[in-house]
C-alpha positions as CSV (number, residue, x, y, z in Angstrom):
1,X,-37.0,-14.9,-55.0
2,X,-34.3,-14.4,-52.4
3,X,-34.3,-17.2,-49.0
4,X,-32.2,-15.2,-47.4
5,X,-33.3,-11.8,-44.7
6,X,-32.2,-9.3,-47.0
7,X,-29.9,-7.5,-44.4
8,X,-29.2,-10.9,-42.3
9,X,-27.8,-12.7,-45.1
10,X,-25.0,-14.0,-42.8
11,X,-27.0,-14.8,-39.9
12,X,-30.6,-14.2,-38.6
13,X,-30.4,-14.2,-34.5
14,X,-33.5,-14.1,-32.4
15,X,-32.6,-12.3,-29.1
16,X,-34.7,-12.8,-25.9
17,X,-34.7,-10.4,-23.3
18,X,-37.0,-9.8,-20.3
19,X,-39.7,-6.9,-21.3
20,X,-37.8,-5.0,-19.0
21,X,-34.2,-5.1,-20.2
22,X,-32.9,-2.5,-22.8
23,X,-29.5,-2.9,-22.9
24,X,-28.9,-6.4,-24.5
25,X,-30.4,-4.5,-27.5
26,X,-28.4,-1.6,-27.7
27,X,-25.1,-3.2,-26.5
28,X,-26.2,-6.1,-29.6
29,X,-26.4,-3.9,-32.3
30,X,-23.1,-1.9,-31.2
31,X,-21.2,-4.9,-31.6
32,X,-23.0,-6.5,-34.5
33,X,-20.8,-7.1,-37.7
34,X,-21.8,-6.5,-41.0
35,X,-24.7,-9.0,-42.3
36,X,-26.1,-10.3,-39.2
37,X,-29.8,-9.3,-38.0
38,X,-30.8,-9.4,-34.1
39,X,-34.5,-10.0,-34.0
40,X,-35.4,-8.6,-30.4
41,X,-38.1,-10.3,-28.5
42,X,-39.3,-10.4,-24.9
43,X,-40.1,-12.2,-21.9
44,X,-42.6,-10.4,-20.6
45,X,-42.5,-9.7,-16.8
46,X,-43.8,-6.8,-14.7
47,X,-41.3,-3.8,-13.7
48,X,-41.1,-4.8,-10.3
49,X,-39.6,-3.1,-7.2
50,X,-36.5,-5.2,-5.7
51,X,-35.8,-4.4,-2.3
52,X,-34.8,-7.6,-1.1
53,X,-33.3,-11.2,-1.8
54,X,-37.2,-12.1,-1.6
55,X,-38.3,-9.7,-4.7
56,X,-35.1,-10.6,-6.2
57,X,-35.8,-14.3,-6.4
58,X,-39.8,-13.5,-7.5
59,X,-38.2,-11.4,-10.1
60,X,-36.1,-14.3,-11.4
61,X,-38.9,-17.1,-10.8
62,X,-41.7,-14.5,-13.5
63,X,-38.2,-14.2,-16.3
64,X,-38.0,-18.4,-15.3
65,X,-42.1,-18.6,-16.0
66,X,-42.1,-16.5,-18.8
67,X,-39.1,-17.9,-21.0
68,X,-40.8,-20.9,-22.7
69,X,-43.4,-18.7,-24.6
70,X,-40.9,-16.3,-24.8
71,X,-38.7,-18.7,-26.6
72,X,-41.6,-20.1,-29.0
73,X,-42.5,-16.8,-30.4
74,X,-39.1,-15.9,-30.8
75,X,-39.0,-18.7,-33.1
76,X,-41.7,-17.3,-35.1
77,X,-39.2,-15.4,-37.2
78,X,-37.7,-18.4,-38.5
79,X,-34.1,-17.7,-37.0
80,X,-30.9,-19.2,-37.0
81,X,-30.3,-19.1,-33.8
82,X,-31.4,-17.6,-30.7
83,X,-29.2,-15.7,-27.8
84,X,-30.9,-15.5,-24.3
85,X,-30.1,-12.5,-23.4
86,X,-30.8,-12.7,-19.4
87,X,-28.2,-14.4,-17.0
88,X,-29.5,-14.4,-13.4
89,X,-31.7,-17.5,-14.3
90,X,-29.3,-19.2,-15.6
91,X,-26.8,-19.3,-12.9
92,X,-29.9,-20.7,-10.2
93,X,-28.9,-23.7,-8.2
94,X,-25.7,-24.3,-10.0
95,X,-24.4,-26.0,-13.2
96,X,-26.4,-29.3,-12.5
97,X,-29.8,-27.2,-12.7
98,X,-28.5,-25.0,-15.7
99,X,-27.3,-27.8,-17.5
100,X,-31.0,-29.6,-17.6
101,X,-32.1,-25.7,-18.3
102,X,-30.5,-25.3,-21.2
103,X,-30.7,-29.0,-22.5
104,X,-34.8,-28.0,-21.8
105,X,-34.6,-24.5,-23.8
106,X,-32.2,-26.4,-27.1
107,X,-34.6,-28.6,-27.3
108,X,-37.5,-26.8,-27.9
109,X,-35.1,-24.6,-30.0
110,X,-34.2,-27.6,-32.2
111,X,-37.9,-29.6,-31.9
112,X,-39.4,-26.1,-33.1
113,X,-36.6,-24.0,-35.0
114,X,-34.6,-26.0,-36.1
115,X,-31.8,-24.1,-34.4
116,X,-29.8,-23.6,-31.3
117,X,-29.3,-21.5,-28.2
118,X,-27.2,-19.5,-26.7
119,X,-27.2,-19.5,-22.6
120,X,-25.3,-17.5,-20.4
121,X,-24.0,-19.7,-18.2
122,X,-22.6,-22.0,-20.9
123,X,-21.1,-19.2,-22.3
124,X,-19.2,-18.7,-19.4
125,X,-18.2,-22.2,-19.9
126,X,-16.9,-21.6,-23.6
127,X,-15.4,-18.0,-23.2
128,X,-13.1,-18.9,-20.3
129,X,-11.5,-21.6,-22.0
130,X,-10.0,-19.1,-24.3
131,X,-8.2,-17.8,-20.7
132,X,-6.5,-21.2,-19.8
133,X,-4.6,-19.9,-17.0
134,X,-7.4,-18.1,-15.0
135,X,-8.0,-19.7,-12.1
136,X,-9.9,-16.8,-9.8
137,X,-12.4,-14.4,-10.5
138,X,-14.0,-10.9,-9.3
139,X,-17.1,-10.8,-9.6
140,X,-19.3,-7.7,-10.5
141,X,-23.5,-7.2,-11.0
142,X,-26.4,-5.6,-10.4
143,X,-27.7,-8.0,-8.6
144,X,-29.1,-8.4,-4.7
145,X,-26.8,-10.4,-2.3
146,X,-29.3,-14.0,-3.2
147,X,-28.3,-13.4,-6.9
148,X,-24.4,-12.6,-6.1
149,X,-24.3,-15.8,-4.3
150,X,-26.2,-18.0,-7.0
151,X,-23.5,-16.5,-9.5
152,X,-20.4,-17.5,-6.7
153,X,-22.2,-20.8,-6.8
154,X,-22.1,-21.9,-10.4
155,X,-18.4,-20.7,-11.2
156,X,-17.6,-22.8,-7.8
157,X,-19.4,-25.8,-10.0
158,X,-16.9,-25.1,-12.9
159,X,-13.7,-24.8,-11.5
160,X,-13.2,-21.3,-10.6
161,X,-12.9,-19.6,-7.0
162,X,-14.7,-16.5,-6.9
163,X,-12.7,-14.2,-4.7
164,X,-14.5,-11.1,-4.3
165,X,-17.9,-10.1,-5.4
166,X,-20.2,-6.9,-5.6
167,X,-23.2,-5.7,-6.4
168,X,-25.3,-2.8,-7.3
169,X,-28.5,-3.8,-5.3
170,X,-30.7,-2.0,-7.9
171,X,-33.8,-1.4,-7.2
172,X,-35.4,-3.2,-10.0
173,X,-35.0,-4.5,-13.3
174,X,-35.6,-1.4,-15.5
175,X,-33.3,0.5,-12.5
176,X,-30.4,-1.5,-13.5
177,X,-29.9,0.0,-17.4
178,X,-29.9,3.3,-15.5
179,X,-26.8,2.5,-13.2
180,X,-23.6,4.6,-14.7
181,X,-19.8,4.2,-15.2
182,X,-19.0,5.6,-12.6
183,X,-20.8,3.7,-9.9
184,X,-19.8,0.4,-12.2
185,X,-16.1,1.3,-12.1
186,X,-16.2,1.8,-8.1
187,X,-17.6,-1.9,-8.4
188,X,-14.6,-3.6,-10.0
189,X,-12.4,-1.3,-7.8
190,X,-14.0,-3.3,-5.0
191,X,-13.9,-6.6,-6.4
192,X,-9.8,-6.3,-8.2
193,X,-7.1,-7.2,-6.7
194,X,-3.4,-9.7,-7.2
195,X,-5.3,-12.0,-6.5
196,X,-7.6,-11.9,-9.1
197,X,-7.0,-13.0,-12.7
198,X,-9.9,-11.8,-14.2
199,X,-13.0,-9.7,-13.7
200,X,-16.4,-11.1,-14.9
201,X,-19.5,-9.3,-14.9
202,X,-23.2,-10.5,-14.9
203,X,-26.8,-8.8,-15.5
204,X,-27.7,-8.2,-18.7
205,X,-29.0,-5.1,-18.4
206,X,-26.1,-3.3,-16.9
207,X,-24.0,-1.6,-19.7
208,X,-21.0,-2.8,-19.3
209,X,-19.3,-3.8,-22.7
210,X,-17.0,-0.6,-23.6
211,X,-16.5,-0.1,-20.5
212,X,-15.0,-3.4,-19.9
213,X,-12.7,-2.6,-22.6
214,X,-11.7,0.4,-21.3
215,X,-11.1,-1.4,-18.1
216,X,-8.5,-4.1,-19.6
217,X,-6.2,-1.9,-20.8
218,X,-6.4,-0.2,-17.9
219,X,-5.9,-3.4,-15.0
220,X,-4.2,-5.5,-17.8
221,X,-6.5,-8.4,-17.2
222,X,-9.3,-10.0,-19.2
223,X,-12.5,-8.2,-18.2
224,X,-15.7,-10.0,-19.9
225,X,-18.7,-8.2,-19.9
226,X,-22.2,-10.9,-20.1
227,X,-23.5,-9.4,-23.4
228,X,-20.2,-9.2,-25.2
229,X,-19.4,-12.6,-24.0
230,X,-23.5,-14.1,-25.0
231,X,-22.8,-12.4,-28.5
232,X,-19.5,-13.8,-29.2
233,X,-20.1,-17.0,-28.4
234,X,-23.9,-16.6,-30.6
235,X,-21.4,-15.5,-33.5
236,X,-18.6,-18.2,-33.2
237,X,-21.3,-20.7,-32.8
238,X,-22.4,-20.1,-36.3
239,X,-19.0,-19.9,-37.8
240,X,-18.7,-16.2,-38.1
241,X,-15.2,-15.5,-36.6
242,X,-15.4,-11.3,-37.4
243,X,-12.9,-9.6,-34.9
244,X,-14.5,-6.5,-33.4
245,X,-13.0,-4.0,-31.6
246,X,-13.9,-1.7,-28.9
247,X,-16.1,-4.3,-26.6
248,X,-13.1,-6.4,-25.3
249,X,-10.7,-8.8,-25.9
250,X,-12.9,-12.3,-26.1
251,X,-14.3,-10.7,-29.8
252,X,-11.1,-8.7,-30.7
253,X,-9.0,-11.7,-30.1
254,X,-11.0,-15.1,-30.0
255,X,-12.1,-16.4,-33.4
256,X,-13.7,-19.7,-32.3
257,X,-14.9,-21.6,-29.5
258,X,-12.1,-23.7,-28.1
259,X,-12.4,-27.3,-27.9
């Protein structure tokens, strides 16, 4: 009898979204090499209304309040690892507070699983070490001003000035998978500039990753798109160093995780 997922026999990821978010899925399996199974399960949180930084930040606290069940049944399908596939939480208060965030999530992850996690912010971390020379970022999301500044926050707690930043303001968390190019391109127009060596982009459930592609050929800069970067760093994590094409240059170009 096999002991390996018949179609995951690379690598078996558990992926945890909010109940709301669709496009961590979809953007996932467009990217997802050969051999590798993504295991979608949620956080479940109401579709709420976001009007304000005040419904923003209730939004964040029920994906916050939510996570650590979320996490344990995830878990339930034995995976290899797991990606958390939300970033607004994970920026909140700054690296010290997303630091003891994740350390709390591996944990449970390693008590439980006997695996690891992926977090966004730490994946930030990782993936911008492959661009040694950046030193200032635009920022782009889909986020209310309270989120915008919680993002400008954390990269100030790495190392990295945030020059310009710009959001959607969507009017919830299902409302952000339907924003479209066109209105996300305007965005980075905003936010670009000299001045700026690279564009990052947060929310998770803003499509964003060929789009980003299409955007560094275009400015000649790295752009990094959240679900692009949360996947490449879930792969090189677990030693599969697959190039893939079309979602950017951290998973066309960047094999491993530098040291």
């Amino acid at each position: 009898m096999t002991t390996l997922d018949y179609y995951g026999y690379r690598k078996k990821f558990a992926v945890l979204v909010p109940s709301t978010n669709t496009a961590v899925e979809t953007e996932y399996h467009k990217m997802c090499p050969e051999g590798v199974v993504l295991a979608t399960r949620a956080c479940v949180i109401p579709p709420f209304k976001v009007t304000n930084d005040q419904e923003f930040v209730e939004m964040v606290q029920a994906i916050g309040a939510a996570t650590e069940q979320g996490l344990i049944d995830a878990l339930t399908c034995r995976p290899d690892h797991v990606i958390f596939g939300y970033s607004a939480e994970t920026f909140w208060d700054g690296k010290g507070r997303s630091d003891r965030e994740f350390k709390k999530y591996n944990d449970i992850a390693q008590t439980k699983g006997n695996c690891n996690v992926t977090f966004g912010a730490q994946a930030i971390m990782d993936a911008l070490k492959c661009y040694p020379k950046v030193k200032k970022i635009g920022v782009i999301s889909p986020y209310m001003p309270v989120g915008d500044n919680q993002v400008v926050k954390f990269m100030a707690d790495i190392g990295y000035e945030v020059v310009r930043i710009a959001g959607h303001c969507s009017p919830g968390p299902v409302e952000i998978a339907h924003e479209g190019f066109a209105k996300t391109r305007a965005l980075v127009d905003q936010v670009n500039g000299d001045d700026v060596d690279l564009i990052l982009q947060a929310g998770t459930n803003l499509y964003f990753v060929e789009l980003a592609a299409q955007l560094e050929q275009e400015l000649g800069k790295p752009v990094l798109a959240i679900n692009a970067l949360t996947f490449w760093h879930a792969l090189r994590s677990n030693g599969i160093p697959d190039r893939i094409s079309g979602f950017g240059s951290l998973l066309a170009e960047h094999i491993a995780i530098p040291e």
